[in-house]
C-alpha positions in Angstrom: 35.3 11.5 -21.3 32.0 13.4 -22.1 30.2 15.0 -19.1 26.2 14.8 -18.8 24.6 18.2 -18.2 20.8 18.4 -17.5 18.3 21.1 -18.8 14.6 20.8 -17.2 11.7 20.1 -19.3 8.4 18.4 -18.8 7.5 17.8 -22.7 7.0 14.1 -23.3 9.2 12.7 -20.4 8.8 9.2 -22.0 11.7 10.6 -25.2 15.0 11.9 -23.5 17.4 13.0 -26.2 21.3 13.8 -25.1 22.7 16.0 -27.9 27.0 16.2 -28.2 27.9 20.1 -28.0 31.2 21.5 -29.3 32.9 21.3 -25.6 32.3 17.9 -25.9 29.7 18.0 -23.4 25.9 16.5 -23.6 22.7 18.4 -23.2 19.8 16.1 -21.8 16.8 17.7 -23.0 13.2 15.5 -22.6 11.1 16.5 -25.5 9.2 14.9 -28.5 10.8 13.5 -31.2 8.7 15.2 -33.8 10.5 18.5 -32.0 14.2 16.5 -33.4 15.4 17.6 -36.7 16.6 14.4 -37.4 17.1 15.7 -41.6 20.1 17.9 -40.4 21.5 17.6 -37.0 24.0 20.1 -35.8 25.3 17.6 -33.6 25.5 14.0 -32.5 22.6 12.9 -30.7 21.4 9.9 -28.7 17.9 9.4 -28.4 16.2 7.2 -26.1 12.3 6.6 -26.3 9.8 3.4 -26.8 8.1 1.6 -29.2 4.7 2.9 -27.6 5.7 6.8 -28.0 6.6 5.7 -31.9 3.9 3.6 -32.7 1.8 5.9 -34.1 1.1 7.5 -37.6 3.1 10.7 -37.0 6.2 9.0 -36.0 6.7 6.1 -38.1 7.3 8.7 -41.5 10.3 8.8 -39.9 12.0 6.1 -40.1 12.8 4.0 -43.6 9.7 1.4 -44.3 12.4 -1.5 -44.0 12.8 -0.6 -40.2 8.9 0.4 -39.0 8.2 -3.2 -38.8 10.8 -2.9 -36.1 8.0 -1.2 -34.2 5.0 -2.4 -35.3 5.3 -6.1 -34.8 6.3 -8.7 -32.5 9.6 -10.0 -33.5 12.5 -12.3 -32.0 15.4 -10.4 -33.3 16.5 -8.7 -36.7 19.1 -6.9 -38.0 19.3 -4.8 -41.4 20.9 -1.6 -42.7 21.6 -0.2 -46.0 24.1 2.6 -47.6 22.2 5.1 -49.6 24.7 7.3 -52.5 24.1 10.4 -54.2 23.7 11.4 -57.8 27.7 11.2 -57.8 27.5 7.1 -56.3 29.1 8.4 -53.4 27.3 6.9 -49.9 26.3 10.0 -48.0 24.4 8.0 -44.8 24.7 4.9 -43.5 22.0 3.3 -41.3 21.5 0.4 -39.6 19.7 -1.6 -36.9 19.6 -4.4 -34.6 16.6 -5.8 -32.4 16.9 -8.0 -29.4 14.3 -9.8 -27.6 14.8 -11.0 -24.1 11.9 -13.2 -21.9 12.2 -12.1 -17.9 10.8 -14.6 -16.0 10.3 -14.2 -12.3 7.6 -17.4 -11.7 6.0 -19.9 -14.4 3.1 -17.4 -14.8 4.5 -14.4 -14.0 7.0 -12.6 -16.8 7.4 -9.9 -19.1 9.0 -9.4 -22.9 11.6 -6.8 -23.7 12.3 -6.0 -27.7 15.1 -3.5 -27.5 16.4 -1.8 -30.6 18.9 0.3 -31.4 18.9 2.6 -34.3 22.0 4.6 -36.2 22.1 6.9 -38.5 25.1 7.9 -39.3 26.6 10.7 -42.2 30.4 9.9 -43.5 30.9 13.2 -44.3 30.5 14.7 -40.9 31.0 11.9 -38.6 27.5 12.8 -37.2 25.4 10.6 -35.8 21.5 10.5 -34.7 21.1 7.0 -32.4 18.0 5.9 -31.4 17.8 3.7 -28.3 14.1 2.1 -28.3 13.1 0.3 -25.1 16.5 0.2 -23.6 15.8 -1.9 -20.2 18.5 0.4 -18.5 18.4 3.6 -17.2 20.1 6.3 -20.2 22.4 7.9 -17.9 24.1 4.4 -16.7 24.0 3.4 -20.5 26.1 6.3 -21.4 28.0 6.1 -18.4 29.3 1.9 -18.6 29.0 1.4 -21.9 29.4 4.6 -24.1 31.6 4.1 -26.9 34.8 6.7 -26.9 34.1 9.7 -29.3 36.4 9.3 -32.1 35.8 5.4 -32.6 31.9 5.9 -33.0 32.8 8.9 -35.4 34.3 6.6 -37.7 32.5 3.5 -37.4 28.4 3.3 -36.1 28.8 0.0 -35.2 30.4 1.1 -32.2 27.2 2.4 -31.2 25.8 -1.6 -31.8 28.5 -2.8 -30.1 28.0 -1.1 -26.7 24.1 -1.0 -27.1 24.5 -5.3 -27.5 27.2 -4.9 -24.5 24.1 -3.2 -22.6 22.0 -5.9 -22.6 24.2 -9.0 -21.6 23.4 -8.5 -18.1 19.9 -8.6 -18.7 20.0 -12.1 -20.9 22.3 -13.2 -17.8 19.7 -11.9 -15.5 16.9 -13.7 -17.9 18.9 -17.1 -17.7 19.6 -17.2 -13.8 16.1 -16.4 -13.4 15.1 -20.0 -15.3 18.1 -21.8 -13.5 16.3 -21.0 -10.2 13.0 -21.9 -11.2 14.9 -25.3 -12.1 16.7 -25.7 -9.3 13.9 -25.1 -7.0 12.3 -28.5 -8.9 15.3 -30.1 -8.4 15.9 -29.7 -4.9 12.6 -31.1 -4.5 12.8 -34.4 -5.9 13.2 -36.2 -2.4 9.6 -35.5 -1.6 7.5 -37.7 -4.2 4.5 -37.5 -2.5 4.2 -33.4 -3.1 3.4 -34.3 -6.9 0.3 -32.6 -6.9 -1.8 -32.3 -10.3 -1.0 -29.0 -11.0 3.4 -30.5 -11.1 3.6 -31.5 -14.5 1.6 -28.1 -15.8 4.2 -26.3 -13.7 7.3 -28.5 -15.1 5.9 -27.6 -18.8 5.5 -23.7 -18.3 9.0 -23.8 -17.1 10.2 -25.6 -20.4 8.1 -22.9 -22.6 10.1 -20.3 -20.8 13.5 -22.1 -21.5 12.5 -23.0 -25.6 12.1 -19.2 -25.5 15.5 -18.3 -23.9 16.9 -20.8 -26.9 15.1 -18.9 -29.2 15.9 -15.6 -28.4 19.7 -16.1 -27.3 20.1 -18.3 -30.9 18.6 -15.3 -32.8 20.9 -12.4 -30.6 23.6 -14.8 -31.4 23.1 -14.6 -35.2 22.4 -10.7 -35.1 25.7 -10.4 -33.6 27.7 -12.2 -36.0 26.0 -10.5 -38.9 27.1 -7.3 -37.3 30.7 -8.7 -37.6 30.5 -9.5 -41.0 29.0 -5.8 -42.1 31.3 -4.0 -39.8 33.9 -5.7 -41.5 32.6 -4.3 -44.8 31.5 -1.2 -44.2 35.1 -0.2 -42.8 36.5 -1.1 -46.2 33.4 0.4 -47.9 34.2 3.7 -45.7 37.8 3.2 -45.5 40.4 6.5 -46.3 41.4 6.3 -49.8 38.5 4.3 -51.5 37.5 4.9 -54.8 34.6 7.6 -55.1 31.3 6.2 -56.7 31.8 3.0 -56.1 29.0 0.3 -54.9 29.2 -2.3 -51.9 29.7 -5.5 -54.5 32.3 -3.5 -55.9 34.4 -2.5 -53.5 33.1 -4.2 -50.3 34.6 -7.5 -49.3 32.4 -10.1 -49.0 32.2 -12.1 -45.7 34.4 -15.4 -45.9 38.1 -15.0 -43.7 40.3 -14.7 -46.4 39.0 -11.4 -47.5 39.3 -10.0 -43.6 42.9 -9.1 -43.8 42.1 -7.4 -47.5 39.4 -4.6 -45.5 42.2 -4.2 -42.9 45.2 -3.6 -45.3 42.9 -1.3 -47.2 42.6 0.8 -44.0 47.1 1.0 -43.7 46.8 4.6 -45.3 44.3 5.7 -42.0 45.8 3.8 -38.9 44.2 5.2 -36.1 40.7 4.4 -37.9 42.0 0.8 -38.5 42.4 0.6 -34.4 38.9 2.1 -33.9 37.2 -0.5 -36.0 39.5 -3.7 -35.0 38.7 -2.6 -31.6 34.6 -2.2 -32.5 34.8 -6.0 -34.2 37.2 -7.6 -31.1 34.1 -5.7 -29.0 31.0 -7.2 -30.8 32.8 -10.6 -31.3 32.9 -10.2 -27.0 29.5 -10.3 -27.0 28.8 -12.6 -29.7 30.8 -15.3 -27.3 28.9 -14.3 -24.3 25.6 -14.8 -26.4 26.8 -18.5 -27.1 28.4 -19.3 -23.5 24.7 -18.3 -22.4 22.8 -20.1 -24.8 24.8 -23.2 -23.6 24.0 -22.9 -20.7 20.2 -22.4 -20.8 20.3 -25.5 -23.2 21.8 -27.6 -20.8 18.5 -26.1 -18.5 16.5 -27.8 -21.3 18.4 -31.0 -20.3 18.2 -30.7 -16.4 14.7 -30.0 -17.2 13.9 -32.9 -19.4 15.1 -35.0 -16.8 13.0 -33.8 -14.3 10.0 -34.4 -16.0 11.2 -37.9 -16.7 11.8 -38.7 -13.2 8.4 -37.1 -12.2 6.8 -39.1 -14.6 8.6 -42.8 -13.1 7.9 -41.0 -9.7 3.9 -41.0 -10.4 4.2 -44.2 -12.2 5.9 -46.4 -10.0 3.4 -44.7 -7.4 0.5 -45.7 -9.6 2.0 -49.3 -10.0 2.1 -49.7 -6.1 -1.7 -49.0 -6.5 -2.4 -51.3 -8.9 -0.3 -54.0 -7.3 -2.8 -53.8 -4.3 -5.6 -53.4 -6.3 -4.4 -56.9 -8.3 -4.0 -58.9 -5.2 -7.3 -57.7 -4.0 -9.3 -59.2 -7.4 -6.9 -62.2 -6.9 -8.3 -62.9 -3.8 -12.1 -62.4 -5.0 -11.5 -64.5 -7.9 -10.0 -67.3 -5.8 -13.5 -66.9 -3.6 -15.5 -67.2 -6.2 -13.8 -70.2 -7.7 -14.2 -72.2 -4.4 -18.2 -71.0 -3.9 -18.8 -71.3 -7.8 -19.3 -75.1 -8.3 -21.3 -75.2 -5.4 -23.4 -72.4 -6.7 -23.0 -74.3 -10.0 -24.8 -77.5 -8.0 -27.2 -75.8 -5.9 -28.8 -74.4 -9.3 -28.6 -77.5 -10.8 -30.3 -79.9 -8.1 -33.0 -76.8 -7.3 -34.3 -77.7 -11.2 -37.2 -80.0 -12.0 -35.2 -83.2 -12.8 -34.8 -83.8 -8.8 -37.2 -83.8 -6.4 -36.1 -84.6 -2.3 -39.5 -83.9 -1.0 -40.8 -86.3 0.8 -45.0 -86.8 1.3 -47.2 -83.6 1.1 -46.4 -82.1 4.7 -44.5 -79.0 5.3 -42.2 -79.6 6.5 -38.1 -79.2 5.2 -36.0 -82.2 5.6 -33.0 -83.5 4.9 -33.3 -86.1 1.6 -30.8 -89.2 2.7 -29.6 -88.7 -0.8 -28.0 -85.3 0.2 -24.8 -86.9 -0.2 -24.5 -86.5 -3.9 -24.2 -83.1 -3.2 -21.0 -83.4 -2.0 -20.0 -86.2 -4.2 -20.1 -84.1 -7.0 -19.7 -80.7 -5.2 -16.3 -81.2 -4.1 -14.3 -83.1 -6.8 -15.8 -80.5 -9.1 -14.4 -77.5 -7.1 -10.8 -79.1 -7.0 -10.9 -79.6 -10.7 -11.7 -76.1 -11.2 -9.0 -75.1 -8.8 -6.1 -77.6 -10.4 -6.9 -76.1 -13.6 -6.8 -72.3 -12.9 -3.4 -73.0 -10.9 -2.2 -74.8 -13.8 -2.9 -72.5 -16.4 -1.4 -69.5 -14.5 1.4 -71.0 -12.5 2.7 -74.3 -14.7 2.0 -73.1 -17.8 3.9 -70.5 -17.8 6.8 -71.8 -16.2 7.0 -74.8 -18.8 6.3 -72.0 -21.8 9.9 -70.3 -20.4 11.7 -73.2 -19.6 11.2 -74.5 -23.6 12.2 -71.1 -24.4 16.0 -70.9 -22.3 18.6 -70.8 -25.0 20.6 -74.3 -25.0 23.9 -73.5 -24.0 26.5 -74.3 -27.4 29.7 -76.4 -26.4 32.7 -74.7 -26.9 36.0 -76.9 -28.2 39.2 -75.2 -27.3 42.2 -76.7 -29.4 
């Protein structure tokens, strides 16, 4: 078990950089990166920096151009790495990387992004190995404390160094997906209170749902990164196996990723057992987290679900709300409608007896009287209004009811033998 021994330093306190010495100690020093002779290390070293402190024009000459996009842009995930030979064809460095990113989310407009990477380069020859751990949302010293990989497994295979670093940050997608469950739950718990839909509910509902699609995203991706880790651990343990051929190429002499050739990488490792343990256990390790990856994406896609129905029932909430409304607001026309019907043919009559063709006055005094023929008012006043009335009744109330009795199925007659 390697002990941590601190030197002060103030350069740069952003970059801390833990280098292995030969009492199998580690020296924290806090310099700049640029200060690292990263061409040929004496010892194993474990950087850990961020993406702002490498984003600049003096730092990213670096790294390979394949891996600066790493840094410059905005990405969900990636993983890459490549095997680079000498003159001979024999690989003399190995590096590879893996990028995670992970949405924190402590209120529908209130969160943060985290793209952590980590970074190996690694020589065969020597076992050495230069590890850069960008934007690592831990702090170093419990990284190398819980999750540090044991000294001869990561001198034989560098994806030990993925496999704890991927280890690292389960908590923090568990922390991620919890956070999302409570802003669900919160809504949920709610539901018995239908008059607190205020306009801003369904806003809030969908922010919430953004935040989830993005947990599906990035745990999908992490997912995937994983399980290509598998499949080029798996390779480069034959590819770096005791006993294979000098000069030859990864199609050559690499398996390639289906199960049948699994047990061919292993049985080419029989002549080196204790480096066949290291890398079983580095594959059992990053197939761990692979599973944890999918248990959590499960369940924040069963938060899409809780979600979905949420916004459903919030939407029959408001509507059924909104039809109580408009049931008040239809009996209230109703009731207009059947007033005007009943003052409408008398309006109708008025209008019509106040024209020229009749005339009830009576002499040239002025005076108003009542014309004895005032009658016919009344005469045709009422057994008009009744008409009116028997016809809007029948239309809406008889009609209807004959239109659904023509269409009621006729019941078939059965003959049981």
């Amino acid at each position: 078990m390697e002990k941590l021994r601190t030197s002060s330093s103030t350069d740069r306190p952003e970059t801390r950089i833990f280098e292995e010495c030969e009492t199998d100690d580690w020296v924290e020093r806090r310099i700049s990166v640029l200060e690292f002779n990263a061409e040929t290390p004496r010892y194993s070293t474990v950087i850990f920096t961020s993406t702002t402190t490498l984003d600049t024009p003096s730092h990213l000459p670096l790294f390979p151009a394949r891996f600066q996009p790493i840094i410059t842009e905005d990405l969900n995930g990636s993983f890459d790495c490549e095997d680079i030979p000498n003159e001979a064809g024999q690989f003399i460095q190995h590096r590879s990387w893996s990028t995670y990113k992970i949405k924190r989310v402590i209120e529908p407009h209130k969160y943060h992004w985290t793209q952590a990477t980590c970074y190996v380069d690694w020589d065969p020859r020597t076992s050495q190995q230069t590890v850069y751990c960008i934007d690592l949302p831990l702090p170093p010293r419990t990284f190398l404390k819980a999750f540090f990989p044991p000294a001869r497994q990561r001198a034989h295979d560098p994806y030990a160094w993925h496999a704890a670093f991927a280890t690292a940050l389960i908590p923090e997608y568990d922390r991620s997906i919890w956070g999302l469950r409570d802003l669900v739950r919160e809504i949920e718990k709610g539901r018995l209170n239908p008059t607190a839909l205020t306009p801003d509910f369904f806003p809030h509902l969908h922010d919430i749902a953004r935040h989830i699609f993005h947990a599906n995203e990035t745990l999908e991706v992490a997912q995937h990164t994983v399980e290509s880790l598998v499949r080029e651990q798996i390779r480069s343990a034959g590819l770096y196996a005791p006993g294979a051929a000098a000069g030859t190429t990864p199609s050559s002499s690499a398996p390639s990723h289906h199960h049948h050739n699994h047990s061919h990488t292993y049985n080419s490792c029989v002549s080196a057992p204790s480096t066949h343990i290291f890398t079983l256990q580095t594959e059992r390790a990053l197939r761990a987290v692979a599973k944890q990856l999918h248990a959590l994406h499960t369940r924040s896609r069963s938060l899409t679900e809780r979600l979905h129905n949420e916004i459903n029932l919030g939407f029959n909430l408001v509507s059924q709300q909104f039809g109580h409304d408009t049931k008040s607001d239809s009996a209230m026309m109703k009731t207009i409608a059947v007033v005007s019907m009943v003052y409408l043919p008398g309006t109708f009559v008025s209008g019509l007896f106040g024209t020229n063709f009749f005339n009830f006055t009576d002499g040239d005094e002025h005076t108003w009287f009542m014309a004895g023929s005032f009658w016919l008012y009344w005469a045709v006043t009422i057994p008009l209004t009744l008409a009116t009335m028997a016809v809007w009744a029948w239309w809406h109330y008889f009609r209807p009811a004959k239109r659904r009795t023509r269409k009621r199925p006729v019941p078939q007659r059965v003959e049981t033998v």
